[in-house]
N, C-alpha and C positions, 0 to 999 in steps of 0.2 A: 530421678533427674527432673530439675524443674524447668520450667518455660523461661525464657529471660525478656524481660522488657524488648530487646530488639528486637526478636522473632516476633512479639506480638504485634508490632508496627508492622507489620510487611508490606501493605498499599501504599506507605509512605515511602519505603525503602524504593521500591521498584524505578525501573528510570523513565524520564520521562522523552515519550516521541516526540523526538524533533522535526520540523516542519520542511526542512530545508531536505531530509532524508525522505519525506513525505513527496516533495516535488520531486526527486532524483527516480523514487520507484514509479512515479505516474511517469513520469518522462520517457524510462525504459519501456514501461507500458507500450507505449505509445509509439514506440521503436520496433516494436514487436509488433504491433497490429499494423504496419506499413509495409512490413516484410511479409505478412500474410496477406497482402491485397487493398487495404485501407488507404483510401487519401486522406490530402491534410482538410482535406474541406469536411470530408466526416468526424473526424476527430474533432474537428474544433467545435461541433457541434454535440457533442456527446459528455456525458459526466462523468464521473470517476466509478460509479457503478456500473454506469451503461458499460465502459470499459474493461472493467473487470470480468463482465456478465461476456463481453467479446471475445477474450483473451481464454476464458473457460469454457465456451465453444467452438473455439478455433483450436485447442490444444495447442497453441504455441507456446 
């Protein structure tokens, strides 16, 4: 069984992250660390990592 030109694309095949779906999940984020105790004055102050690095400490 041979390989077929498609299968060997695959990086190109794959779909691309939308950015708009990018802001909806930071958004949520951000939803979740308010209900765990978070103001909006920290959040706005925080990155998208800091955030993540919050949300994986907090178990929310």
């Amino acid at each position: 069984m041979r390989i077929r030109r498609a299968m060997r694309k695959k990086p190109l095949r794959r779909p691309v992250k939308k950015p708009r779906l990018k802001r909806r999940r930071l958004l949520e984020q951000k939803r979740r660390l308010t209900t765990a105790g978070y103001n909006e004055e920290q959040l706005l102050h925080m990155n998208t990592k800091q955030i993540r690095e919050a949300i994986r400490a907090e178990g929310v």
